[in-house]
C-alpha positions in Angstrom: 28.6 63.3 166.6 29.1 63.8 163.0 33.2 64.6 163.9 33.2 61.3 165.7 31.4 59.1 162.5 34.1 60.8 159.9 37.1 60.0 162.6 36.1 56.2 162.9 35.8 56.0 159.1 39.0 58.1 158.6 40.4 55.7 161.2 38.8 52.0 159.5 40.4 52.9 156.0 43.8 52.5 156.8 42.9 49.2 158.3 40.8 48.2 155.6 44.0 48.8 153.0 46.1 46.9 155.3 43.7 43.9 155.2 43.8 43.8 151.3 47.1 44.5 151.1 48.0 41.3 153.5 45.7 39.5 150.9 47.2 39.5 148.1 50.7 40.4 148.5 53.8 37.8 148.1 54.9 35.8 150.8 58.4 36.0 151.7 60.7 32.5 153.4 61.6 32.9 156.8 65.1 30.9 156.2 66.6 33.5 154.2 65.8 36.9 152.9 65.5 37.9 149.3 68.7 37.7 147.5 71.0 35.8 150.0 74.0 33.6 149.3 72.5 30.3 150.7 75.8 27.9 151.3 75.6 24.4 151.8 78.7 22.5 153.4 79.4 19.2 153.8 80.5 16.1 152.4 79.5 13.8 149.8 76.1 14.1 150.3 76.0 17.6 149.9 78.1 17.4 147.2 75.5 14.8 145.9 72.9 17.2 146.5 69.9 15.8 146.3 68.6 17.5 150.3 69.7 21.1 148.0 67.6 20.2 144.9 64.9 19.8 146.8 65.4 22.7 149.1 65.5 24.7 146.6 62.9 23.6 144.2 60.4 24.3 147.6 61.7 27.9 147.6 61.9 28.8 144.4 58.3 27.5 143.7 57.2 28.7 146.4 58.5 32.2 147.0 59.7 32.9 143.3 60.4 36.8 144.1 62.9 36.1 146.7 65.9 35.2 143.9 68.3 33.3 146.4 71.3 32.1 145.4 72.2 28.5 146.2 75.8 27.4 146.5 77.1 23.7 146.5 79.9 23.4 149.0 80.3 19.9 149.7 83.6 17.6 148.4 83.0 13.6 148.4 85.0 12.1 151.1 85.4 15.3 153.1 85.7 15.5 156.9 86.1 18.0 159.5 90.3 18.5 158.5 88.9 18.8 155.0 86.7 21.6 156.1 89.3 23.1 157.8 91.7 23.1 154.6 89.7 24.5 152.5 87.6 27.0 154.7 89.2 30.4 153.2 89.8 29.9 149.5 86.9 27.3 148.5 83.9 28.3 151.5 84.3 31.6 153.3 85.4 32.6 149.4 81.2 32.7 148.8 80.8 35.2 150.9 77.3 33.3 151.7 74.4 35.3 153.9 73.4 32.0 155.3 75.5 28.9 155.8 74.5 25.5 156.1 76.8 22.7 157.6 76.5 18.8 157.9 79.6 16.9 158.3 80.2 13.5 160.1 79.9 10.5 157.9 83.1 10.1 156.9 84.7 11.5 160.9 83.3 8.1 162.4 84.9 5.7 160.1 82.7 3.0 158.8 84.7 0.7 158.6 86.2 1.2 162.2 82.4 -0.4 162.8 83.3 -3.8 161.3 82.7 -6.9 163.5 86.5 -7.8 163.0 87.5 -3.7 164.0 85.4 -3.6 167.0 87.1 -7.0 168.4 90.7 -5.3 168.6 92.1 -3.9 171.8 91.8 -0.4 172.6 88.6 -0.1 169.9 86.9 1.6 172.5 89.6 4.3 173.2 90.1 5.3 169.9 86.2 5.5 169.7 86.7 8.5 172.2 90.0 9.7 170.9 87.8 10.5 167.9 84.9 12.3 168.9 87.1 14.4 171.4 88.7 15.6 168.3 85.5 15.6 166.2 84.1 18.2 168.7 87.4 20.3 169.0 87.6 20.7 165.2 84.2 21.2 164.5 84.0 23.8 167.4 86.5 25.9 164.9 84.8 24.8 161.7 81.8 26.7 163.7 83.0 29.6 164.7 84.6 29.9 161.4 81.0 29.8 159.7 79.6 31.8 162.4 81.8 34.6 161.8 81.3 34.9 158.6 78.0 34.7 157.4 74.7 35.9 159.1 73.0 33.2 159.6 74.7 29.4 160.6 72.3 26.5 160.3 73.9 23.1 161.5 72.2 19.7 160.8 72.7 17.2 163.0 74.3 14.3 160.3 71.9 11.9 157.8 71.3 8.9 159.1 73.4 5.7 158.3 70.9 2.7 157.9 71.7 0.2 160.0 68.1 -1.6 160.1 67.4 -2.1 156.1 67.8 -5.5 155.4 70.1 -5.4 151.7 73.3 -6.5 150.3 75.4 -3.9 151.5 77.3 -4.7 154.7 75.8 -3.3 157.9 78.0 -1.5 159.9 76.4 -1.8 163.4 77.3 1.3 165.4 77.7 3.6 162.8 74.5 5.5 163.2 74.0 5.4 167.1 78.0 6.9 167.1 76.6 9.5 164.2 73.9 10.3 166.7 76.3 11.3 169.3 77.9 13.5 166.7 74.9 15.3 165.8 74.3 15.5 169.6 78.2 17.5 169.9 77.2 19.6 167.1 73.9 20.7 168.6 75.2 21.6 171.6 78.5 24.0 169.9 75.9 25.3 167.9 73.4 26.1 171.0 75.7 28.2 172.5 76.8 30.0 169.4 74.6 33.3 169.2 73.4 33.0 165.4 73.2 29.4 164.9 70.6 27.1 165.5 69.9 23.6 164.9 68.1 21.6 161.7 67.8 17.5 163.5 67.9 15.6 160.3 69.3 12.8 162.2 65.9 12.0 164.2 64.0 13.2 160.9 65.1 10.4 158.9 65.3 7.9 161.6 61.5 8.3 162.3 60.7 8.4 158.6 63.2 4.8 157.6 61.5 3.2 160.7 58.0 3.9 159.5 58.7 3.0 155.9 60.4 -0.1 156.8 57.5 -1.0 159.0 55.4 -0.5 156.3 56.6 -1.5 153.1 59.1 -3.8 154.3 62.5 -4.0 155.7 64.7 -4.5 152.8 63.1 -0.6 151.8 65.1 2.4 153.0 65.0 5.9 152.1 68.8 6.1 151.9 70.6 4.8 148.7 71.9 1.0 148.9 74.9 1.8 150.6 73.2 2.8 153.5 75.0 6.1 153.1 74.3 8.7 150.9 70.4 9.5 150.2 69.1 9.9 146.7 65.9 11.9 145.7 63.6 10.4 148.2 66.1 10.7 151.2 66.9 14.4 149.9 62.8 15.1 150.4 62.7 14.3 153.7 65.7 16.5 154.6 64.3 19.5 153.0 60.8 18.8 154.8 62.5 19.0 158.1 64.4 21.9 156.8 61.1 23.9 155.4 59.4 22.5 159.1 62.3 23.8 161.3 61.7 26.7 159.9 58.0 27.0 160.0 57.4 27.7 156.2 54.7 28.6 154.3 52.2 25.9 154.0 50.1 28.0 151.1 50.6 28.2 147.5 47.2 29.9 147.3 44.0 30.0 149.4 41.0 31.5 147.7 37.0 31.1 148.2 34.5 32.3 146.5 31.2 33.2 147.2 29.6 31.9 143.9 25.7 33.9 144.4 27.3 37.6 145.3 29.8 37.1 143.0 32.5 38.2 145.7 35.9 37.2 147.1 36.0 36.2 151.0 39.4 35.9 151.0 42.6 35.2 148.5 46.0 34.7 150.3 48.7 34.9 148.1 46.7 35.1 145.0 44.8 37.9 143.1 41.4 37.2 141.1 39.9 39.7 138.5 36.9 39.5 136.4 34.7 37.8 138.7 31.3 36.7 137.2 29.5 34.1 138.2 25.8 32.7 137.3 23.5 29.2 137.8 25.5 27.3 136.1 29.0 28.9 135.8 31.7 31.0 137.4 34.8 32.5 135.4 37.5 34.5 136.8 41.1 35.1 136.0 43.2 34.2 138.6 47.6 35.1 139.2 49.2 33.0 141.5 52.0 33.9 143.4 53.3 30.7 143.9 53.6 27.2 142.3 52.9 24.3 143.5 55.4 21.6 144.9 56.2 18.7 141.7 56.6 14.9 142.4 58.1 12.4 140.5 57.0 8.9 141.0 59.8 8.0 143.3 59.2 10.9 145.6 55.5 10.5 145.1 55.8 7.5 147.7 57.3 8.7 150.0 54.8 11.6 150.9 52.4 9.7 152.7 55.1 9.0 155.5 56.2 12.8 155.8 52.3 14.4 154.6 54.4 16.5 152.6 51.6 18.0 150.4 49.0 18.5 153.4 51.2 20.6 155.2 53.3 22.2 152.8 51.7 22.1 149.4 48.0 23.4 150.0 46.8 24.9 146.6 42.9 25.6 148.0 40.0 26.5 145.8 36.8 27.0 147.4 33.6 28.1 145.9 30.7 28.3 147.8 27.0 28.2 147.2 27.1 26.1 143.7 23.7 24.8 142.9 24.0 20.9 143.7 26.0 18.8 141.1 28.5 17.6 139.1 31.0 20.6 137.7 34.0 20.3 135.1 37.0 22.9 135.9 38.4 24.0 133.3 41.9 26.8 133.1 42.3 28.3 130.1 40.4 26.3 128.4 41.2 23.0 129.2 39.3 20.4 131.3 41.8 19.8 134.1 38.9 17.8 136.4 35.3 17.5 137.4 34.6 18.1 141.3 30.8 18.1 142.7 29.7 21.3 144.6 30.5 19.8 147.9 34.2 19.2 147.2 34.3 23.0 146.2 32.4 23.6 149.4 34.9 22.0 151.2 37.9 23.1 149.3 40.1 21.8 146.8 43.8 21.1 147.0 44.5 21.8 143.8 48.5 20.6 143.9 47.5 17.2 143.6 46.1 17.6 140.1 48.6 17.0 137.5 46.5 18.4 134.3 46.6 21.8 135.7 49.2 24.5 133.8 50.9 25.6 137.0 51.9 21.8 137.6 53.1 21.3 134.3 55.3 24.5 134.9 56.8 23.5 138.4 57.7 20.2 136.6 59.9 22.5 134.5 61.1 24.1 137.3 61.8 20.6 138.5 63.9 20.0 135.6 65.8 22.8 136.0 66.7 22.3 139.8 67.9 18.8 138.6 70.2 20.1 136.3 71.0 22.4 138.9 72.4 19.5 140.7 74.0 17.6 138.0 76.1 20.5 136.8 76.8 20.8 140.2 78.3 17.3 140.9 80.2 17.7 137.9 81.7 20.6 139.3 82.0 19.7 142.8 84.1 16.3 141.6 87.0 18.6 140.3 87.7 19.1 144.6 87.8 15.8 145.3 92.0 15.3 143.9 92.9 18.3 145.8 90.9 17.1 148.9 92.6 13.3 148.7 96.0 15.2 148.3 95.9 18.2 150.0 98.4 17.7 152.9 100.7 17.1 149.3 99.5 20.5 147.6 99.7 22.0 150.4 101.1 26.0 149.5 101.9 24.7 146.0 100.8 26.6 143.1 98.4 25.3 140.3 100.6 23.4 138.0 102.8 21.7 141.1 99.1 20.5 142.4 98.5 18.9 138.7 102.1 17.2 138.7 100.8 16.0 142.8 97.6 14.5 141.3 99.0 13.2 138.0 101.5 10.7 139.7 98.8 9.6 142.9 96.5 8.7 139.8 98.7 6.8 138.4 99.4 5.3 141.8 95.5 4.9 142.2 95.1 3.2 138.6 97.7 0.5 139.2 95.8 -0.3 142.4 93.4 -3.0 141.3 91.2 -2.3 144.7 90.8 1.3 144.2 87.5 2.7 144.1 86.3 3.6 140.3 84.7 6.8 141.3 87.8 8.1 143.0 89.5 7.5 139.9 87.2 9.0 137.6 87.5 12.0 139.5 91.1 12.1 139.2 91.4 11.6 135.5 88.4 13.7 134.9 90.7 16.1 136.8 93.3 15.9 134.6 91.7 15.9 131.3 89.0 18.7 132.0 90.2 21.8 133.7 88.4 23.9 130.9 85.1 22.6 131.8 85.5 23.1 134.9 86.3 26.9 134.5 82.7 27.1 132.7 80.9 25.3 134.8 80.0 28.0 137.5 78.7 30.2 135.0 76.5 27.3 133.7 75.5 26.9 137.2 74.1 30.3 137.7 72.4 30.6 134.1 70.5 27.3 135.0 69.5 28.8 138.7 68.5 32.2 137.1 66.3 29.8 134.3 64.7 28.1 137.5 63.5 31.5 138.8 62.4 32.7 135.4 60.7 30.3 135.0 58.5 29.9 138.4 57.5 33.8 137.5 53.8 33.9 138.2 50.9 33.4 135.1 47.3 34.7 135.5 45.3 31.7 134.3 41.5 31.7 133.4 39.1 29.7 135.7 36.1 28.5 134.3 33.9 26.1 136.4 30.6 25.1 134.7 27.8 23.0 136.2 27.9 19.3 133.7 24.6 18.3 132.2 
């Protein structure tokens, strides 16, 4: 009998290790694994990226250990041929782990869509011609990616809106023939064995619908061309990319039993120097994790997509406070009074502001948005070699600049040429220096975001107010 007692204890320790290992170890993202290339290809809103700022900012707040490294792939005005051009020496060149492809905005042609375009003969043809050749060069584009990385993760395309009610023209037909696209690309990438499918498409349509419904219909979550999403289009995106995924929700979950002075449970967390008494409790607490930042604009949008109660869940509970009023303070500073029923209940800490591990994901937050900035600087160099690459084609670096000086001089004596196009060419022109920099400056700021989402230990006081 006394064999038997030593054998089940012998047998519960390894189980009970297990259980406080599981406790307080890191959590790791189920996207990627630690270290990956993470590639995002596309067009101009990629290259935007605004869906990757925010992407990223989730993962590097919330699994800080993991160190991913997140390329910018996309070219403004790029389409499947573009893609196609380019796939060797500026995309399959990464060498990415996981790959991420949107393309399609700029394969329907907008303006195909205008009332006088849809009136001609044969409209309806072409309409066909197009997504028959859509499908057969995104079918290689595809297999390309597939090849090549481990992991292939296609989004059906962002949404053109063609319900607000603003200045821009409305296009009608652009977004139901973008929604046949994303249905082409779902289907190549369902029968290719290491891709699956991210549905921004119905994402965002859900989301515009129900802001427009509510706020009103001249509101949209996609910028004022009805095109290219900014910060608040780029959060919904990386919800449904987190979502898809089936992400962690927790930053931290931790309750305390305030009377025996003991830990029930702390997932993702760890908590030392536990004392508690009538009318306070201390402990020091590291995180793991940060929580997720809003600015005001994105602020907004969260009660449409419930962004911070399913994905941003920073839960304190303590348990068995005498009844009352009690200020929280970490290290040392008030950051909010609760009553011992919220703490009973559990308090989602990420939507305080005053607390230090907000104020340091807002830094994060900065960095991930100059993340993005350097990274549209950079990504405008490709878009001269995109408008002339049939030109370039096979020529060597100074016959390309002699290509692009004499089509911007072309573009600048066209009084209807678009002013960002050329920008981009003389910013070609004048800059190639910066442009050599720039990708180191890229990967010092990325390296700065992870630095600085490394996890604190922070003193918890909570005391009982008088």
């Amino acid at each position: 009998m006394k064999a038997v007692k030593i054998l089940k204890t012998l047998i519960a320790i390894p189980a009970l290790l297990a259980l406080a290992f599981q406790s307080f170890a890191s959590q790791h993202p189920k996207a990627f694994d630690a270290n990956d290339k993470v590639l995002f290809v596309g067009d101009s809103i990629t290259a935007g990226g605004y869906y990757i700022k925010h992407i990223m900012l989730y993962y590097i707040t919330r699994f800080p250990n993991a160190k991913a490294c997140f390329i910018n792939s996309g070219i403004s005005g790029d389409y499947c041929d573009g893609l196609l051009w380019r796939m060797d020496w500026d995309i399959l060149s990464n060498k990415p782990d996981v790959a991420t492809l949107m393309i399609g905005m700029n394969d329907v042609l907008r303006n195909s869509f205008s009332t006088s375009e849809k009136a001609k003969p044969m409209h309806k043809d072409r309409l066909l011609a197009r997504r028959k050749s859509y499908a057969e060069k995104l079918s290689k584009i595809i297999g390309a990616l597939s090849e090549n990385s481990r992991s292939l993760i296609v989004f059906t395309p962002s949404i053109y809106d063609q319900s607000a009610r603003i200045k821009c023209e409305n296009l009608i037909g652009v977004n139901d023939e973008l929604s046949i696209y994303g249905n082409i690309g779902a289907e190549l990438a369902s029968n290719t064995g290491n891709a699956r499918v991210v549905d921004m498409s119905a994402a965002m349509a859900k989301t515009n619908l129900a802001y427009q419904n509510s706020e009103g219909s001249d509101k949209t979550i996609i910028g004022p061309d009805r095109v290219h999403p900014g910060d608040v289009g780029g959060l919904v995106m990386a919800k449904t990319f987190i979502e898809s995924f089936g992400e962690s929700p927790t930053v931290y979950n931790l309750h305390i039993d305030a009377p025996s002075q003991s830990v029930k449970y702390a997932n993702n967390c760890e908590v030392q120097d536990l004392k508690s008494d009538t009318c306070k409790t201390t402990f020091t607490l590291r995180e793991e994790s940060l929580p997720y930042p809003f600015t005001a604009e994105t602020e907004k949008i969260d009660k449409y997509i419930n962004f911070t109660e399913t994905f941003n869940l920073q839960k304190l509970k303590i348990s068995s406070l005498p009844v009352g009023d009690y200020s929280l303070e970490i290290d040392g500073k008030e950051v909010g009074i609760y009553s011992s029923e919220d703490f009973s209940k559990g308090i989602n800490l990420s939507k305080n502001r005053k607390t230090p591990q907000y104020a340091q994901a807002m830094e994060v937050l900065k960095l991930c948005e100059q993340f993005r900035n350097l990274n549209v600087k950079y990504r405008n160099f490709f878009l001269p070699e995109l408008f002339t690459f049939r030109e370039c084609y096979g020529k060597d670096a100074a016959q390309r600049m002699e290509i692009i000086k004499e089509k911007y001089l072309k573009i600048k004596a066209n009084k209807n040429s678009n002013p960002y196009v050329l920008k981009c060419f003389k910013n070609y022109i004048e800059n190639q220096r910066e442009r050599e920099m720039l990708p180191q400056k890229i990967k010092n700021v990325l390296d700065c975001a992870y630095n600085e989402a490394q996890a604190k230990s922070h003193i918890y006081t909570i005391k009982l107010k008088k």
